[in-house]
C-alpha positions, 0 to 999 in steps of 0.5 A, spaced: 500 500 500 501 507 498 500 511 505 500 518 506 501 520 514 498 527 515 501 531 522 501 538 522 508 538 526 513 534 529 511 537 536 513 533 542 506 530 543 504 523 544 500 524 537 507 525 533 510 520 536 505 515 534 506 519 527 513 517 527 511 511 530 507 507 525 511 511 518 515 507 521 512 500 522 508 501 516 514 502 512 518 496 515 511 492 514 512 493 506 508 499 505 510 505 501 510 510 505 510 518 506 509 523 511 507 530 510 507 535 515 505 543 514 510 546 519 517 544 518 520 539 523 519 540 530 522 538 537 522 531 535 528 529 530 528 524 524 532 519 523 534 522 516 537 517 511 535 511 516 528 512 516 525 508 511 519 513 510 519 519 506 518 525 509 515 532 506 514 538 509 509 543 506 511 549 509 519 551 505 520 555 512 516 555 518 511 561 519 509 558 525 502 557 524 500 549 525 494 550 520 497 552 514 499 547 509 501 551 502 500 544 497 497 539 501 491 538 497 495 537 490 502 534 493 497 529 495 494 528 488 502 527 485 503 521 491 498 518 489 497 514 495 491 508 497 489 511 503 491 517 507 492 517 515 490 524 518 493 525 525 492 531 529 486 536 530 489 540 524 490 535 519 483 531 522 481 538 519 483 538 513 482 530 511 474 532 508 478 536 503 483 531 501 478 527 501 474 530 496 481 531 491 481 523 492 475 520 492 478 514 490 482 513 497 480 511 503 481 517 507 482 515 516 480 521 521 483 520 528 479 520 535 485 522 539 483 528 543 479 529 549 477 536 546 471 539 543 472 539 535 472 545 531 466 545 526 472 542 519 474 537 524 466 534 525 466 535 517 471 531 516 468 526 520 462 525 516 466 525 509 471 521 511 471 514 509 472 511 516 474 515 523 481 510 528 478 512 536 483 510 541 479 510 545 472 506 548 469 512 550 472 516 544 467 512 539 462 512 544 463 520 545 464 521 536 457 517 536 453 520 541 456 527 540 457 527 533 453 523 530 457 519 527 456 512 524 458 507 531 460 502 523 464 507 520 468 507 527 474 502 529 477 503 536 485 502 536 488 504 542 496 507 542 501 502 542 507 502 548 513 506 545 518 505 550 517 497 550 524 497 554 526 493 560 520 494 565 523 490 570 531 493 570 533 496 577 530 502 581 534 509 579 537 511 584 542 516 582 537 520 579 533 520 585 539 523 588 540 528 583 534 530 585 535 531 592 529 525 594 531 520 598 530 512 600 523 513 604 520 519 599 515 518 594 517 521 588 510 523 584 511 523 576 507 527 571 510 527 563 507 532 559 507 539 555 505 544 560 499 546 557 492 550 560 488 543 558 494 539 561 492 541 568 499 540 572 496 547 576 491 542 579 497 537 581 501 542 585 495 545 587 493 538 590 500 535 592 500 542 597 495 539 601 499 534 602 500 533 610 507 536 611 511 531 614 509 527 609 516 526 604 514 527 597 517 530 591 513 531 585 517 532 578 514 536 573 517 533 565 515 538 559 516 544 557 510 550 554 507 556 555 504 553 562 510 552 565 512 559 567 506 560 572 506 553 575 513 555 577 509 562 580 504 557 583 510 552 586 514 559 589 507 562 591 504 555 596 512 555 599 513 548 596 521 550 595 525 543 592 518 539 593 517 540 585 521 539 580 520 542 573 525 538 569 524 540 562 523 536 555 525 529 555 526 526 549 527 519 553 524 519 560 524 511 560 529 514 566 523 518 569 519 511 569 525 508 573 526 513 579 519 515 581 513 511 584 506 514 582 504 517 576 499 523 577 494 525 571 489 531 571 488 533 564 483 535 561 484 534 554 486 525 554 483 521 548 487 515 551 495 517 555 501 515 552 504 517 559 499 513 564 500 507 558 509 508 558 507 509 566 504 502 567 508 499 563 514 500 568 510 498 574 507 505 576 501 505 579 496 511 577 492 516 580 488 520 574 482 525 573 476 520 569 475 523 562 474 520 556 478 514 555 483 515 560 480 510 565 482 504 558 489 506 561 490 503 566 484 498 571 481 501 576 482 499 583 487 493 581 492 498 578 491 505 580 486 510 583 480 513 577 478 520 580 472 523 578 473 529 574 475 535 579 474 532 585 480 534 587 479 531 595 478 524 593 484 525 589 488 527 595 485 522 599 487 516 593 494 519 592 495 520 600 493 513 602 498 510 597 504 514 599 503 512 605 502 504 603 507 501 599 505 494 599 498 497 595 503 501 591 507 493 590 500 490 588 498 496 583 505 495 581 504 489 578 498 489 576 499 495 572 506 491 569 501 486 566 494 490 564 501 494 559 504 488 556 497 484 554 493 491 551 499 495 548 504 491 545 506 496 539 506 489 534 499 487 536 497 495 535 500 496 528 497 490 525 490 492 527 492 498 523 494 494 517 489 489 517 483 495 517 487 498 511 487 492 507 479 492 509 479 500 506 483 499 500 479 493 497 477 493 491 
């Protein structure tokens, strides 16, 4: 098959590490494939001559606006592909379009977000030849919501892409440089600091947190949030208690030295984050939206929290920091549910075997 991946950039987001993810995988599996993005490049770098896909970007220099895809529609018409695959909210919004120049593709929208679509992303939806949700709740929300046909939905969720050794031994030395040590529970959060991201309302929790109770609570991403989270930090007196460690373009190490992952977005489909957490044996406690609760199992490997209930979620996240031996039996639960629901071999194939059902003849 001849597939052509739709990102708008290569931003450090989990839905462009997918992106690079199944370019890759698909092109590996023997398929012709092309990724165009609208700005050039972006925070995650390619692997230049030894990626096996081709990679175009639409924008010759970066303006800056993630919407602007000067020649999508015909760069898309020369590839000539059997099926395009739009990621992200921008490509999503153009996928109608695309659609309409190729009406003999199969064109796929993707359901990966937690927030309210913009009117040419439902459009898209409805013209598209079929919609990949990462969710359960996602499908149940484009259904009920939206309005789109439950048998034009396939659910597919993100595969682990840090399939690394889960079992490999506790990261001290990190631990150290950050000023934790043996007895405090380090409280771990990876994501871009964005509004809709919520790592406000994890420092405003954790400062309710009793005082002499020994934790730290490190914060890794970068953006425009960030600035005020370190004012919110300095203003509730937590001094060294959270740590603002930047973007990690590895944080297998994170995994390895911390204790509990804490999620309060306001904007997941499904988390990677909570997904890579899990794998490496920590236990979760999350705010219930869309399909964040598909990450993990409640009550046997983390704490699903209704939304903004931010006593319960100090209460859940005050009772593991006190109880290891919980903590050890999410732990190992958590270990189990990622390895039988996200393995990345299981996750591409679904994808393939869809797109052999689209392009038939």
């Amino acid at each position: 098959m001849k597939i052509l991946i739709v990102q708008d950039y290569l931003r450090s987001g989990g839905t462009e590490r997918q992106s690079i993810f199944m370019a890759t995988a698909f092109a590996r599996a023997g398929h012709e494939i092309t990724l165009f993005t609208f700005r050039p490049r972006g925070e995650l770098t390619l692997d230049g001559e030894q990626q096996p896909f081709a990679f175009r970007s639409l924008q010759p220099f970066d303006t800056g606006l993630d919407w602007f895809a000067p020649g999508l529609l015909r760069a898309a018409d020369a590839s000539a592909p059997d099926l395009v695959l739009c990621m992200g909210r921008m490509a999503n919004c153009y996928a109608s379009f695309i659609q309409g120049r190729l009406p003999r593709a199969a064109i796929i929208c993707t359901m990966r977000t937690g927030k309210l679509l913009p009117w040419l992303f439902v459009h898209s939806l409805r013209r598209c030849r079929h919609v990949v949700a990462n969710s359960h709740v996602a499908k149940r929300v484009l259904a009920d919501v939206y309005d789109i046909p439950a048998h034009k939905i396939t659910v597919i969720h993100n595969p682990v892409l840090r399939f690394t050794d889960d079992t490999a031994p506790r990261n001290h030395s990190l631990r150290r440089y950050y000023g934790a040590n043996q007895s405090t529970v380090v409280l771990l959060n990876v994501a871009m600091f964005r509004r809709e991201k919520n790592q406000r309302e994890l420092i405003e929790i954790c400062a309710r947190l009793p005082g002499y109770v020994d934790w730290q609570l490190w914060l890794a991403g970068e953006g425009q949030a960030r600035k005020k989270c370190e004012r919110l930090a300095h203003d509730l007196g937590l001094g060294s208690r959270v740590k603002f460690l930047g973007y990690q373009p590895e944080p297998t190490p994170l995994y390895h030295a911390a204790d509990l992952a804490l999620l309060a977005s306001q904007s997941e489909s499904l988390s990677n984050f909570l997904i890579e957490a899990q794998l490496h044996g920590l236990p979760a406690v999350a705010y219930d939206i869309v399909g964040v609760g598909e990450c993990f199992a409640p009550d046997r490997s983390g704490c699903l929290i209704a939304n903004h209930d931010q006593d319960g979620f100090l209460s859940a996240l005050d009772r593991l920091i006190r109880e290891p031996a919980q903590r050890k039996r999410f732990s190992d639960c958590g270990r189990r549910h990622a390895q039988s629901h996200f393995v990345p071999e299981h996750q591409v194939q679904a994808h393939l075997n869809l797109f052999r059902e689209l392009t038939k003849a």
